[in-house]
C-alpha positions as CSV (number, residue, x, y, z in Angstrom):
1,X,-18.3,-28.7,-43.2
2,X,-17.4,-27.8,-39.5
3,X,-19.2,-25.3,-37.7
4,X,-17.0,-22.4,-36.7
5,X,-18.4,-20.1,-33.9
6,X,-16.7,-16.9,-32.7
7,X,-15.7,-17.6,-29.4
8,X,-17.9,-16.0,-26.6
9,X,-14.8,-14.6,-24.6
10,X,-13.5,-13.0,-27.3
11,X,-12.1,-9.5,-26.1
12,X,-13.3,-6.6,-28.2
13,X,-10.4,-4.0,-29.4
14,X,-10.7,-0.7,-27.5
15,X,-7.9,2.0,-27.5
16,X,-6.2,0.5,-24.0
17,X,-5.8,-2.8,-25.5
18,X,-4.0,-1.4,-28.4
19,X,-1.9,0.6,-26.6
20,X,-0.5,-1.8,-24.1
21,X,-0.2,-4.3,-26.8
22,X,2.0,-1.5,-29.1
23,X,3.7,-0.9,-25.6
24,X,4.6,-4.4,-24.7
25,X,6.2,-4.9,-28.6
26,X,8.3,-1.7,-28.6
27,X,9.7,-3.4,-25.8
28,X,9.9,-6.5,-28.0
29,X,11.9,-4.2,-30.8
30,X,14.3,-3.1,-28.0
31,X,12.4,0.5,-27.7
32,X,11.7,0.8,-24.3
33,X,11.5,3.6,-21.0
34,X,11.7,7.0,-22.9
35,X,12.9,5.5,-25.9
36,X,9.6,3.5,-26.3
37,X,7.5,7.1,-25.3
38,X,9.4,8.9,-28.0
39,X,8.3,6.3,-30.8
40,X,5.0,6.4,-29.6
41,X,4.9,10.2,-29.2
42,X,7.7,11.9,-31.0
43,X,7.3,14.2,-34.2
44,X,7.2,12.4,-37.7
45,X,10.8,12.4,-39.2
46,X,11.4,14.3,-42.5
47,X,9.6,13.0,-45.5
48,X,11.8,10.4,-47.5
49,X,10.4,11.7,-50.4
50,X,9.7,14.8,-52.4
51,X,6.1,14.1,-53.5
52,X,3.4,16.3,-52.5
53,X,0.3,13.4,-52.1
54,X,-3.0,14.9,-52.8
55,X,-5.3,15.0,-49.3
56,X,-8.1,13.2,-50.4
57,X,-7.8,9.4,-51.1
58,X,-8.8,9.0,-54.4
59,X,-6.4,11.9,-56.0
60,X,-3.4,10.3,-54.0
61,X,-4.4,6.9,-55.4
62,X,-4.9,8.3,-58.7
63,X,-1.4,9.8,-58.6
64,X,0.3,6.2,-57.8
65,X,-1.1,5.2,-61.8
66,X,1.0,3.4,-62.7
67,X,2.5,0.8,-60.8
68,X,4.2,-1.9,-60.0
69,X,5.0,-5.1,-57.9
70,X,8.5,-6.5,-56.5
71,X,7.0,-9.7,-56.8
72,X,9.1,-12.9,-55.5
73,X,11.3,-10.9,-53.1
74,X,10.6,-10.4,-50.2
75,X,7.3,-12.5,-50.5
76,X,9.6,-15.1,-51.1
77,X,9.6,-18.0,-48.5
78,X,12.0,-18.5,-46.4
79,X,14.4,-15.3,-48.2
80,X,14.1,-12.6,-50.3
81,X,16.4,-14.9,-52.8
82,X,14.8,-18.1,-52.2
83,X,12.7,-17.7,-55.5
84,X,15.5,-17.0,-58.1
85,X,15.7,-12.8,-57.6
86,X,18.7,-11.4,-56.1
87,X,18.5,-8.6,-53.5
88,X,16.4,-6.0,-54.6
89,X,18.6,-2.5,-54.8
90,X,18.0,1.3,-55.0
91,X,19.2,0.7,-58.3
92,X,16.0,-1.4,-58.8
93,X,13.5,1.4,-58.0
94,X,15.7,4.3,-59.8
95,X,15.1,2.2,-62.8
96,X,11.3,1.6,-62.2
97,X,11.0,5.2,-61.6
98,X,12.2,6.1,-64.8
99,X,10.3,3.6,-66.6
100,X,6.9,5.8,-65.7
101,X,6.2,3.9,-62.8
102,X,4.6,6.4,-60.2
103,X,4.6,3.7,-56.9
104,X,5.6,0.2,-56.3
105,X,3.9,-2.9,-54.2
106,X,6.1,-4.6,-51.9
107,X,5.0,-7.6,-51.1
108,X,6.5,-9.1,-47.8
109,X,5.9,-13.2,-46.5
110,X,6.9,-12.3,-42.5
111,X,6.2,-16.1,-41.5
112,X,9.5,-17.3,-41.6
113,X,10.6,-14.4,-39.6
114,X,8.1,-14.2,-36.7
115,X,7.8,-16.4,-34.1
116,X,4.9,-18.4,-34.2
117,X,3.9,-18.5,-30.0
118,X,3.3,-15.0,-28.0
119,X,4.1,-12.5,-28.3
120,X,5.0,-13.1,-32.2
121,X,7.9,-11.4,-32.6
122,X,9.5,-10.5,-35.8
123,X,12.6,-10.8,-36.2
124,X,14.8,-7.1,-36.3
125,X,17.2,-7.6,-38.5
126,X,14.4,-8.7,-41.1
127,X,12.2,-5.5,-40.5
128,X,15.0,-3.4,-40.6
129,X,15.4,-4.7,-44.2
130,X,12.3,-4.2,-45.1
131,X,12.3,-0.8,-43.9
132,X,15.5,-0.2,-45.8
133,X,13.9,-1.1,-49.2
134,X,10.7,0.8,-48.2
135,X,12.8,3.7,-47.6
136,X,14.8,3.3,-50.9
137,X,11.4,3.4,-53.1
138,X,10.1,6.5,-51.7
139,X,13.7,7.9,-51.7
140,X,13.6,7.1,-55.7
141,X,10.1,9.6,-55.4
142,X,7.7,6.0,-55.4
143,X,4.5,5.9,-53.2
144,X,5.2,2.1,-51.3
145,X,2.2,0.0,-51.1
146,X,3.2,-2.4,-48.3
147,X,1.5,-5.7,-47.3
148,X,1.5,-9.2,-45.3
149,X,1.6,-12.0,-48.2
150,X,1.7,-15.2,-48.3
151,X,1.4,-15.5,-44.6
152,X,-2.3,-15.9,-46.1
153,X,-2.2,-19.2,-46.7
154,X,0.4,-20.5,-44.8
155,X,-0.9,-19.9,-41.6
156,X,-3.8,-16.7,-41.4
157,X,-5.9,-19.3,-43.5
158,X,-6.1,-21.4,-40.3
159,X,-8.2,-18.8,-38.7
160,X,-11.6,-20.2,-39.1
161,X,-10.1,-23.3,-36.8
162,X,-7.7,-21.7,-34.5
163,X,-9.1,-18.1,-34.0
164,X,-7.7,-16.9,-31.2
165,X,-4.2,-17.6,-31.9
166,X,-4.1,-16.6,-35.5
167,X,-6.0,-13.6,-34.7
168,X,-3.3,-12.9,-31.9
169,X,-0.4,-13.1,-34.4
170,X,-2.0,-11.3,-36.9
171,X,-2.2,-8.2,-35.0
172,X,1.4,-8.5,-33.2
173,X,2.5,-8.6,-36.6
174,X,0.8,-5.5,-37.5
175,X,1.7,-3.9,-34.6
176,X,5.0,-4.3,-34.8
177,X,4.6,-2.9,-38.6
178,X,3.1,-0.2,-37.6
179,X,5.1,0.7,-34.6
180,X,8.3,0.1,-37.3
181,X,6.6,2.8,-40.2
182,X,5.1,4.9,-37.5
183,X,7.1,8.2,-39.0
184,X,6.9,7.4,-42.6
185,X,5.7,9.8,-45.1
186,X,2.1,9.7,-46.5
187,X,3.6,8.2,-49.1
188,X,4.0,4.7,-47.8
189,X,0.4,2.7,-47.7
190,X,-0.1,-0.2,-45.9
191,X,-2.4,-3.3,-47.4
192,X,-4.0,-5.2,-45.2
193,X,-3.0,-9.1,-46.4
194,X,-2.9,-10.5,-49.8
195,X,-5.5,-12.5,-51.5
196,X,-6.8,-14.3,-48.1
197,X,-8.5,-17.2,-48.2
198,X,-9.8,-19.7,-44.9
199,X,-9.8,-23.4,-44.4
200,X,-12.6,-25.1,-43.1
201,X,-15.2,-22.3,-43.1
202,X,-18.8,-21.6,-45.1
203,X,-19.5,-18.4,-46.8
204,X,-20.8,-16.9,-43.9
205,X,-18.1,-17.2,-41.8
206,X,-15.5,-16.2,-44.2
207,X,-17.3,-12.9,-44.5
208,X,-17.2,-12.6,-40.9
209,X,-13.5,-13.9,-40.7
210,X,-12.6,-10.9,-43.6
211,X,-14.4,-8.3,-42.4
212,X,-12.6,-8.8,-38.6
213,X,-9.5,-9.0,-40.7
214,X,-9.9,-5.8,-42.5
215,X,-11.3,-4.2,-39.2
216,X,-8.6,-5.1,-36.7
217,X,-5.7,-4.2,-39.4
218,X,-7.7,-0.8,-39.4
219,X,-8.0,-0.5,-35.6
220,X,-4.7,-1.5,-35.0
221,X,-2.7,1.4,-37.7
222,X,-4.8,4.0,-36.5
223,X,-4.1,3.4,-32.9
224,X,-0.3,3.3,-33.4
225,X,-0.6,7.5,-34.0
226,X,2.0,9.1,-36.0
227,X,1.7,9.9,-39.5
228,X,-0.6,6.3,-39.0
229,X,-3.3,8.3,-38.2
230,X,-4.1,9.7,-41.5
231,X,-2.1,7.2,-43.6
232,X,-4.1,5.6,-46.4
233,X,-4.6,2.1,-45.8
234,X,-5.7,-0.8,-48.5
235,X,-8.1,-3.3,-47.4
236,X,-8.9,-6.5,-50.0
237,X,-11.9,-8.9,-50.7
238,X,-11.4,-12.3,-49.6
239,X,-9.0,-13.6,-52.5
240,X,-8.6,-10.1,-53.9
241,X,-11.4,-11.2,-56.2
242,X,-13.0,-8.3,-57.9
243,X,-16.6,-10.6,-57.6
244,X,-19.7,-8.8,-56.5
245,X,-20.8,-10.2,-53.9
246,X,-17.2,-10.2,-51.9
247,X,-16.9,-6.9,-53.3
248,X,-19.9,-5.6,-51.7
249,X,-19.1,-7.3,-48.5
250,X,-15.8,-5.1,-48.4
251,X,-18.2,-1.7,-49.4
252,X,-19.9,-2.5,-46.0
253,X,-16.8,-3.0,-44.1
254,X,-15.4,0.1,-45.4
255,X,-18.5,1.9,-44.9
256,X,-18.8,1.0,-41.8
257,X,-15.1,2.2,-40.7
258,X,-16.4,5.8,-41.4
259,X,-12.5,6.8,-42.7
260,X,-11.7,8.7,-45.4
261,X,-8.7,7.3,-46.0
262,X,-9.2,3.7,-47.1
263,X,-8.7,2.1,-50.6
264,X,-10.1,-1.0,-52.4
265,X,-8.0,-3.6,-53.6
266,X,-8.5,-6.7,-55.8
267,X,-6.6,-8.8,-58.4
268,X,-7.5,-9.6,-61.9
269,X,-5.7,-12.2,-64.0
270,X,-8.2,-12.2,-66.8
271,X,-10.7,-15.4,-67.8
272,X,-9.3,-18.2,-66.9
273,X,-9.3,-20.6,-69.9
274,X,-7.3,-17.2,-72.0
275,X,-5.0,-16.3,-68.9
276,X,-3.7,-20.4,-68.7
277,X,-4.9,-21.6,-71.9
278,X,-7.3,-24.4,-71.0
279,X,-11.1,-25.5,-71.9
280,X,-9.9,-23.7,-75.5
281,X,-8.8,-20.3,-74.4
282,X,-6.4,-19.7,-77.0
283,X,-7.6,-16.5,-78.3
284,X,-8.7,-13.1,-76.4
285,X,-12.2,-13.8,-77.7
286,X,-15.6,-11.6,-77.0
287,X,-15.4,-14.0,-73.7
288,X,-12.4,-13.0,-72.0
289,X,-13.2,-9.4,-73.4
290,X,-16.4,-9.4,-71.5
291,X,-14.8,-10.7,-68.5
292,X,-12.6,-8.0,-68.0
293,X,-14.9,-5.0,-69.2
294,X,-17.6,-6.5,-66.1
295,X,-15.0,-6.5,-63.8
296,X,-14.0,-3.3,-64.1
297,X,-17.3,-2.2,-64.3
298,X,-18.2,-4.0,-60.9
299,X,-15.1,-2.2,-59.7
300,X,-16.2,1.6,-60.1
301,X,-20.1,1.1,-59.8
302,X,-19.1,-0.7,-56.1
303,X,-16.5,1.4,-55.2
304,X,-14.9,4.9,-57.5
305,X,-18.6,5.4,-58.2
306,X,-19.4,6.0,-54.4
307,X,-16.3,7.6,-53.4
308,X,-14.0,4.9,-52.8
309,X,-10.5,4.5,-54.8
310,X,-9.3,1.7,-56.2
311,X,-5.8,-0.1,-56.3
312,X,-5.9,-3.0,-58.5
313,X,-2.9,-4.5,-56.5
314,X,-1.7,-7.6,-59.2
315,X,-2.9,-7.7,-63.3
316,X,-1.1,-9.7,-65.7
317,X,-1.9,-13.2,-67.2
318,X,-1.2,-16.4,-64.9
319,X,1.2,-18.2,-67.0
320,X,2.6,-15.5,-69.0
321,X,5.2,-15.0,-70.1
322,X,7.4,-17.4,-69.0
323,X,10.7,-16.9,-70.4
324,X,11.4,-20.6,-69.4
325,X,8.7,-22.3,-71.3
326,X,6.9,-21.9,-74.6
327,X,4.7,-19.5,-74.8
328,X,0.8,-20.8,-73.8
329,X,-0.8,-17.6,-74.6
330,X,-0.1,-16.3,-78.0
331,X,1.6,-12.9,-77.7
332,X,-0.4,-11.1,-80.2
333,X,-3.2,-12.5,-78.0
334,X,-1.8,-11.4,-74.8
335,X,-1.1,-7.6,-76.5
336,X,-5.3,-7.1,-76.9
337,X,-5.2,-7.9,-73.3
338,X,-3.1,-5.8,-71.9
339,X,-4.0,-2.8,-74.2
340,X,-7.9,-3.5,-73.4
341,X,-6.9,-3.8,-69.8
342,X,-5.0,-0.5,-69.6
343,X,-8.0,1.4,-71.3
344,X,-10.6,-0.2,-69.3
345,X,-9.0,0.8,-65.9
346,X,-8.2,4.5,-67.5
347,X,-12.1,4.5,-68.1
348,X,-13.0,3.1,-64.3
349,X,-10.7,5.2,-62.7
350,X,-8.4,2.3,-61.5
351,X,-4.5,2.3,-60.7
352,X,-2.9,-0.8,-61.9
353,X,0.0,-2.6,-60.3
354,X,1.2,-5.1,-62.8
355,X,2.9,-8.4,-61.2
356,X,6.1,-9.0,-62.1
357,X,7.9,-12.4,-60.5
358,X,11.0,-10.9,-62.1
359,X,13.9,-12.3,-64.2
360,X,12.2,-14.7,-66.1
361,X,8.7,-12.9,-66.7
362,X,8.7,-8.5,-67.2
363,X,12.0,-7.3,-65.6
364,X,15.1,-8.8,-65.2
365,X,15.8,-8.2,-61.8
366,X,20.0,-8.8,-62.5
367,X,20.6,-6.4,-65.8
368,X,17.7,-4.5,-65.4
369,X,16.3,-4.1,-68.4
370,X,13.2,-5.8,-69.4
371,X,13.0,-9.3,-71.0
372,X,10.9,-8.0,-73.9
373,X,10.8,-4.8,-74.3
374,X,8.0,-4.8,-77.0
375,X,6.0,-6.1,-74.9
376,X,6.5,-3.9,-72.4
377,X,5.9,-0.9,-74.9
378,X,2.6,-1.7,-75.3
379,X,1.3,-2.1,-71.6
380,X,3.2,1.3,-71.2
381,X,1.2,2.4,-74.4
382,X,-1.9,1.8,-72.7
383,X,-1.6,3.9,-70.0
384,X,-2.1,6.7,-72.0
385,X,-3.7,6.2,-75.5
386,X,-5.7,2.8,-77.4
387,X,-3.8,1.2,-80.1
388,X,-5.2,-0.5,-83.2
389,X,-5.2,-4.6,-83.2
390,X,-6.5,-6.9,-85.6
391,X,-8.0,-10.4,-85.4
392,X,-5.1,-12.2,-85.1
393,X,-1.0,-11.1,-86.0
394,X,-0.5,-13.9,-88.3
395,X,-1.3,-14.6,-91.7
396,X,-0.8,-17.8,-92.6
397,X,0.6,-19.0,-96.7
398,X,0.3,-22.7,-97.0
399,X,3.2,-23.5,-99.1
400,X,1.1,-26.6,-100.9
401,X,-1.3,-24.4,-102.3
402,X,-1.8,-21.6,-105.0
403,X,-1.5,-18.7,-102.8
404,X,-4.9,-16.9,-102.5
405,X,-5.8,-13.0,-101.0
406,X,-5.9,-13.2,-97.1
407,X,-8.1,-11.2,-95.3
408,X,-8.0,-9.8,-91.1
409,X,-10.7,-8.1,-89.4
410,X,-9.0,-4.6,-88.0
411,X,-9.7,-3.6,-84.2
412,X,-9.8,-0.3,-84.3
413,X,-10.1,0.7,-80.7
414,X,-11.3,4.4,-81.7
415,X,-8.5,4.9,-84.1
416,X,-8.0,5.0,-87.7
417,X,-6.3,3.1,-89.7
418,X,-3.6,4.7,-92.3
419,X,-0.8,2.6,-93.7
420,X,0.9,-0.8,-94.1
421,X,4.7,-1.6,-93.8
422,X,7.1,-3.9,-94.9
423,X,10.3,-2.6,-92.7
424,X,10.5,0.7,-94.3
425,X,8.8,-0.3,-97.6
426,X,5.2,1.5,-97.1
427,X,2.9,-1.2,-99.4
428,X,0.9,0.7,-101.6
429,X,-3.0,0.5,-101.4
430,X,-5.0,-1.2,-103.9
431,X,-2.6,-3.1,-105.4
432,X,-0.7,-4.6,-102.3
433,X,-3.9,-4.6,-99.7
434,X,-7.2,-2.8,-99.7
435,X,-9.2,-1.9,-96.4
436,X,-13.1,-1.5,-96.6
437,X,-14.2,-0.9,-93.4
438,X,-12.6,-2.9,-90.8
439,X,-11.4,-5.3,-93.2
440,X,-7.9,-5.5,-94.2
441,X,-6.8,-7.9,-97.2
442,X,-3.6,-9.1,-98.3
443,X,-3.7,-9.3,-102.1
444,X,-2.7,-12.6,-104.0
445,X,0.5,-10.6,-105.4
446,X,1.8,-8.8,-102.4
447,X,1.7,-12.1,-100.6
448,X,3.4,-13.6,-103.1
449,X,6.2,-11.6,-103.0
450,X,5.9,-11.0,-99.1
451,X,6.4,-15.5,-99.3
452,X,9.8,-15.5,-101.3
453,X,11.1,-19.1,-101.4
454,X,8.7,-19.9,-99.3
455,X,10.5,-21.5,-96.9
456,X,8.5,-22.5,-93.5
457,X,8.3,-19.8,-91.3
458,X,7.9,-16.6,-90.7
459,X,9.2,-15.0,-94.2
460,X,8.4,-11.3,-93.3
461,X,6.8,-8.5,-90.5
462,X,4.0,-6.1,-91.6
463,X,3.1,-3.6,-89.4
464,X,-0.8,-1.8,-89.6
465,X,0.0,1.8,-88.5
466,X,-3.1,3.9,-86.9
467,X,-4.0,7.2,-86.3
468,X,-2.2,6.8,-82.4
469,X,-0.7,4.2,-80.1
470,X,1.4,1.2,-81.5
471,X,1.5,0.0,-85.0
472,X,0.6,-4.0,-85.1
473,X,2.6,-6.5,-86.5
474,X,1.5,-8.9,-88.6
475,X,3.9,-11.8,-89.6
476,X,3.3,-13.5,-92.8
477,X,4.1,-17.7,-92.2
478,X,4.7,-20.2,-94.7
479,X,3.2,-23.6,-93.7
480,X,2.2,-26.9,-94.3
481,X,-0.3,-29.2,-91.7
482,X,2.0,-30.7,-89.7
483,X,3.0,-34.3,-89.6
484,X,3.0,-36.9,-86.5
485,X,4.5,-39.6,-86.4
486,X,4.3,-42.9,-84.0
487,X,6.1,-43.3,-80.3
488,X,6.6,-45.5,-78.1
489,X,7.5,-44.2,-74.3
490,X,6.3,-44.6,-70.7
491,X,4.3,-42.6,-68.5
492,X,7.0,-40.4,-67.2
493,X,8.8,-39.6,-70.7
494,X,6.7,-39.4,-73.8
495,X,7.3,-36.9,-76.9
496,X,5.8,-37.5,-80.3
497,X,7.7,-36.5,-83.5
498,X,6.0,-33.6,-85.1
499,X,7.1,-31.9,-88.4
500,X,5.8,-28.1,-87.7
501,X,6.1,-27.0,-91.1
502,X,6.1,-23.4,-90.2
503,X,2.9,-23.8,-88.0
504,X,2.3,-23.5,-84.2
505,X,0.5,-25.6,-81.8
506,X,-2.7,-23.8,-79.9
507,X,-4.1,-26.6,-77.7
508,X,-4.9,-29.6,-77.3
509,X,-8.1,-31.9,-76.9
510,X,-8.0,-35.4,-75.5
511,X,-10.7,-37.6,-75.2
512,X,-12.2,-41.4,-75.2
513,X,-14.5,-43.6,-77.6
514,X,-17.7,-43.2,-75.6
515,X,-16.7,-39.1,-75.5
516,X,-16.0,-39.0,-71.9
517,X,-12.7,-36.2,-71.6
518,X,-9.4,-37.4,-71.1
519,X,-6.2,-36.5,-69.0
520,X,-6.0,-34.8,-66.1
521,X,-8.5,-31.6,-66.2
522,X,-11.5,-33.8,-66.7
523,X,-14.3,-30.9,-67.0
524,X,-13.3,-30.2,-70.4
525,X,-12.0,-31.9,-73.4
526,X,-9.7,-29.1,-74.2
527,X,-6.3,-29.7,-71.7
528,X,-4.2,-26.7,-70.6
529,X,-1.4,-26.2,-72.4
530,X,2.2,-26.8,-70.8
531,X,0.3,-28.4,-68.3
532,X,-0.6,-31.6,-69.9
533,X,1.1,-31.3,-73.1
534,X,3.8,-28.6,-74.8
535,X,5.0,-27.8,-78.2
536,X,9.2,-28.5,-78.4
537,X,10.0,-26.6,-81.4
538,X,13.8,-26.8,-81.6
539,X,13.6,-30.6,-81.1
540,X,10.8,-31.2,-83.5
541,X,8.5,-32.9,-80.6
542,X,5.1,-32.2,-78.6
543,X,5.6,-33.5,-75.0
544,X,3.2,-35.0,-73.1
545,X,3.1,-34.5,-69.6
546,X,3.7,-37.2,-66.6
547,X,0.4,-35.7,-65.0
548,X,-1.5,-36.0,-68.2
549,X,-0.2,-39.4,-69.0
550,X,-1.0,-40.6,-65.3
551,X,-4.5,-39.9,-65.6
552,X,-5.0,-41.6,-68.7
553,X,-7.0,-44.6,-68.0
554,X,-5.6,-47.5,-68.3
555,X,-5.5,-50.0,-71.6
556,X,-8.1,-47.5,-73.1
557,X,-7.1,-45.0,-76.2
558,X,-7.6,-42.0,-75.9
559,X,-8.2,-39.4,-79.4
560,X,-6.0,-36.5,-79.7
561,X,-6.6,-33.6,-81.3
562,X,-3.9,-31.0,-81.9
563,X,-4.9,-27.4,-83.1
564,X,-2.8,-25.2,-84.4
565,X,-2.7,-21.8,-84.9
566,X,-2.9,-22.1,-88.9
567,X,-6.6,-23.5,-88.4
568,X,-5.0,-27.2,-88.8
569,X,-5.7,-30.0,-86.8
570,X,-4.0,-33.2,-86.3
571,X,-5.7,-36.2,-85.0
572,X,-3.5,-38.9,-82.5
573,X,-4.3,-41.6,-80.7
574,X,-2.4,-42.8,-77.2
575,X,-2.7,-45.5,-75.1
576,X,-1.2,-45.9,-71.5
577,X,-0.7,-49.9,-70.7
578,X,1.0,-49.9,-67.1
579,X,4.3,-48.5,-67.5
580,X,4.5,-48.7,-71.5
581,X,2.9,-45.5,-73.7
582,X,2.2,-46.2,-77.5
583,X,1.2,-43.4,-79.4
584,X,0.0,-43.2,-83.4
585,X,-1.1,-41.2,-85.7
586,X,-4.7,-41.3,-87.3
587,X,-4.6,-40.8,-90.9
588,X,-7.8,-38.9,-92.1
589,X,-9.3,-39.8,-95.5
C-alpha cells in the first residue's frame, strides 16, 4: 500500500486563517462591505422554533429521541429527485412531527453543487434550498441534524492521495455552511460527514486522516461565531462504525477538543448475514442478538458512560424492506430486531435516527402515510415499552399429514403472557393451547379447526397478547414440500418452476462435488438472497440471478439446496455450459 505522509508545509488552522477564509466566502455568497460585517457580527435572528433545548449536551440529545432521516433527498446525486423522492415539503415534517418524531437528519450530497477548484464555491440557489428545508423542520418544532454525505466517497475519500486539495474543499464547504446557518437556533446541529472512508491509506493514517477531519470541522464552526459558538456539533468514526477501536479513536479526538458541546455518532445496520440475508442469516438468532446488545454496550461504556451523548445517526436493516422486491428478511424476523434495537438504545442512553430512503421502504414520501403501518407500530412501540415475541410467527400444518400439536418458544422480553386470539374469538386455554413456561402449544384440535379446508396458505392470524406492548401474530400455513421441476435457460435469464405449496423460501445454498462453494459470494455456501437467487411467488418461479449464474464455473454442476421457512429443503442441481443453463431436480430416496 502507498505511503501517505502529511505534507511538511501544511498550514496549521489558527483563528486569522479562519477568519479571512470565512471573509473571502461571504464575499463568495454575495455578502460583502458591511453586509459581510453584519453576518459575521450581527445578533442571532429569532428562533425558528419554539423548543426550549436543554444547556447541557446530553439532555438536548436525549430530547431529539426519536428521530428520523430524509434519506435520498437531498443526499441524492446530482438532485434532490434524482433517486425516485419528490421535493421534500413542510408538509413532510408536519407529518413526521406528529408521528412522535422529536428531530430529523438531513442528509445533504453538496458535490454536484460546489465547484471542484478554489475557492469551492457552492452554488446559492442550492444552499438557499437547503436552508429553506432546514428552516421548515425546525419551524414544524424538529431539532435538524445537518451533514455533508456522500461527498464521502465521491471525492473526501481521495484525501489520503490528494490532501491538500481535498482538505481545502472540505473546509470551504464548511465554511460556507457555517457562514449560511450562522443565526440558526440551538436547534439545528451540524454532523461533520457521513460514514467516511479513504482510498489508498493504512490504519494509521486513516486515524490521522479522521481525526483532522473531525478537528478542522470543529475549528472551522466555532470560528464562524454566532449561535456557532455553542451549537452542538456531531462528529463520526471512520464509517460511522460503532467498532471499538475506531470508537476510541473518536473518544480521543473529542477529548482532546476540550468542548462540551460535541456528540458521538455511528451507524448500526445489524449483523450482516440477518440484515442482507447471506452466509444463513435468516433468523434474528442469539448471533445477530449479541451483535447488537455489544454494540450498544460499546456505545455507552466509550462514550454516555464518560459524559459524551450519543446520536445513533442511521438504524434499520440493509435490504429491508423493499417494497419492490420480495422480502429477504422475514418480517416477523425483522420485528425482534427492531423491538430489541429500540430497548437496547433506551437502556444505553442512545437517540435513534431510523433511515428511511422513502417511498418504497418506511414513508411514502408522495401520500405520506407509511408503506406498512404495522410495522411501523412496532418500532414506534419500542420507544417506550418491550413487547412479547415468540420463536418464529408461523406455524406451519402440512396438509399431507395427520395434523399434530405445534409448539413455539414465547419471548417474553419482561412481560407476561395472557391470552390468544383468533380475530375477536379469545381461544380458550387448555383445550385450544396450553402455556407452561415459555412454551406455547397449539393443540391437535384447535389447529384442526384453525386449518379448515386446508387449502395452502395462510388459513388464519393468531395473536399472543402480553402484559404491555404489541400482541404478536402468529399465522397458521397449510403446506406441502415444494416441488421443482427441470429448466432450461442461459446465463442472463434462468427461473425454475417451483410449486410453493403454501411454503416460503429462506435461502439458498450452492455448492460443487469436491464441496468447494458456488456462485458469486464464494466465502460461504449459503448465497444472499435476491442477490443470487429470489423467490417469484405470483409466477410460481425461483430466479436465479445473471451475477450468480456468471460465476458458476463452467461445464461443472453445482448442488442446490433450497430452504424454506417450513424446515423443508429442496435439493437442485445447475449447470452453466457457455451460454446454455440446464437445471434439474434431484429426487431424494
Amino acid at each position: 500500500m502507498k505511503d501517505i505522509r502529511r505534507p511538511a508545509h501544511h498550514r496549521s488552522r489558527g483563528p486569522g486563517r479562519l477568519a479571512g477564509l470565512l471573509m473571502s466566502l461571504l464575499v463568495i455568497l454575495g455578502l460583502s462591505g458591511s453586509t459581510a460585517l453584519a453576518a459575521t457580527d450581527g445578533t442571532a435572528q429569532q428562533a425558528l422554533a419554539t423548543i426550549k433545548v436543554p444547556s447541557g449536551a446530553k439532555d438536548a440529545v436525549a430530547a431529539m429521541q426519536p428521530s428520523w432521516n430524509l434519506g435520498n433527498t437531498l443526499d441524492a446525486i446530482p438532485d434532490e429527485t434524482s433517486w425516485g423522492n419528490p421535493k421534500a415539503t413542510r408538509e413532510l415534517f408536519k407529518t413526521i412531527r406528529a408521528q412522535g418524531f422529536h428531530s430529523v437528519r438531513i442528509p445533504v450530497t453538496w458535490s454536484a453543487h460546489q465547484s471542484t477548484t478554489a475557492p469551492y464555491t457552492v452554488d446559492a440557489a442550492f444552499l438557499s434550498r437547503v436552508k429553506q428545508v432546514v428552516d421548515w423542520a425546525q419551524a414544524e418544532n424538529l431539532y435538524v441534524v445537518l451533514n455533508v454525505h456522500h461527498d464521502s466517497w465521491q471525492w473526501i475519500s481521495k484525501i489520503s492521495t490528494d490532501h491538500d486539495n481535498v482538505l481545502a474543499r472540505y473546509d470551504a464547504l464548511w465554511t460556507q455552511i457555517s457562514a449560511t446557518f450562522r443565526n440558526e437556533p440551538r436547534t439545528l446541529l451540524f454532523e461533520s460527514v457521513n460514514e467516511p472512508s479513504f482510498d489508498d491509506a493504512t490504519a494509521a493514517q486513516k486515524t490521522q486522516l479522521m481525526n483532522e477531519l473531525n478537528t478542522s470541522f470543529h475549528e472551522i464552526v466555532r470560528a464562524s461565531g454566532g449561535a456557532n459558538k455553542g451549537r452542538l456539533l456531531v462528529l463520526t468514526t471512520q464509517g460511522g462504525t460503532p467498532s471499538q477501536d475506531l470508537m476510541d479513536d473518536l473518544y480521543t479526538t473529542i477529548s482532546a477538543l476540550h468542548d462540551s458541546n460535541l456528540v458521538a455518532t455511528v451507524h448500526y445496520y445489524s449483523y450482516y448475514p440477518f440484515s442482507v440475508n447471506v452466509a444463513g442469516g435468516t433468523r434474528y438468532d442469539t448471533a445477530a442478538q449479541n451483535d447488537l446488545t455489544d454494540a450498544f454496550a460499546r456505545m455507552h461504556d466509550t462514550f454516555v458512560d464518560r459524559g459524551i451523548p450519543v446520536y445513533l445517526g442511521e438504524y434499520g436493516l440493509l435490504a429491508w424492506p423493499d417494497h419492490n422486491h420480495p422480502d429477504r428478511v422475514e418480517r416477523g424476523e425483522a420485528l425482534k430486531y427492531f423491538e430489541h434495537l429500540g430497548y437496547t438504545a433506551r437502556q444505553a442512553g442512545v437517540t435513534t435516527a431510523l433511515w428511511d430512503p422513502g417511498t418504497f421502504a418506511y414513508l411514502n414520501r408522495d401520500t405520506l402515510k407509511w408503506q406498512d403501518p404495522a410495522l411501523f407500530a412496532w418500532i414506534k412501540s419500542s420507544w417506550t415499552t418491550r413487547s412479547g415475541t415468540a420463536s418464529f410467527d408461523k406455524v406451519f400444518v402440512a396438509k399431507s399429514s395427520r395434523i399434530t400439536a405445534q409448539s413455539l418458544t414465547l419471548n417474553l422480553n419482561g412481560t407476561k403472557f395472557q391470552s390468544l386470539w383468533d380475530g375477536d374469538t379469545k381461544l380458550v386455554a387448555g383445550k385450544d393451547y396450553t402455556v407452561f413456561k415459555d412454551r406455547l402449544t397449539l393443540t391437535a384440535q384447535a389447529l384442526t379447526r384453525l386449518t379448515g379446508e386446508r387449502d395452502y396458505g395462510v388459513n388464519a392470524t393468531l395473536q399472543a397478547r402480553f402484559s404491555r406492548g404489541l400482541p404478536w401474530k402468529i399465522d397458521v400455513v397449510t403446506y406441502d414440500t415444494p416441488v421443482l421441476s427441470n429448466a432450461t435457460g442461459t446465463p442472463d435469464s434462468f427461473t425454475l418452476p417451483t410449486k410453493y405449496q403454501g411454503d416460503l423460501l429462506a435461502t439458498m445454498e450452492a455448492t460443487y462435488a469436491d464441496g468447494s462453494n458456488a456462485g458469486q459470494t464464494s466465502w460461504t455456501p449459503y448465497q444472499e438472497f435476491n442477490a443470487a437467487f429470489s423467490p417469484d411467488y405470483p409466477n410460481g418461479t425461483i430466479i436465479l440471478t445473471p451475477e450468480f449464474l456468471k460465476a458458476l464455473r463452467d461445464g461443472e454442476p453445482a448442488t442446490l439446496t433450497f430452504h424454506f421457512h417450513s424446515g423443508a429443503k429442496v435439493k437442485y442441481k445447475v449447470t452453466k455450459s457457455g451460454d446454455s443453463v440446464t437445471g434439474t431436480a434431484v429426487t431424494e430416496s
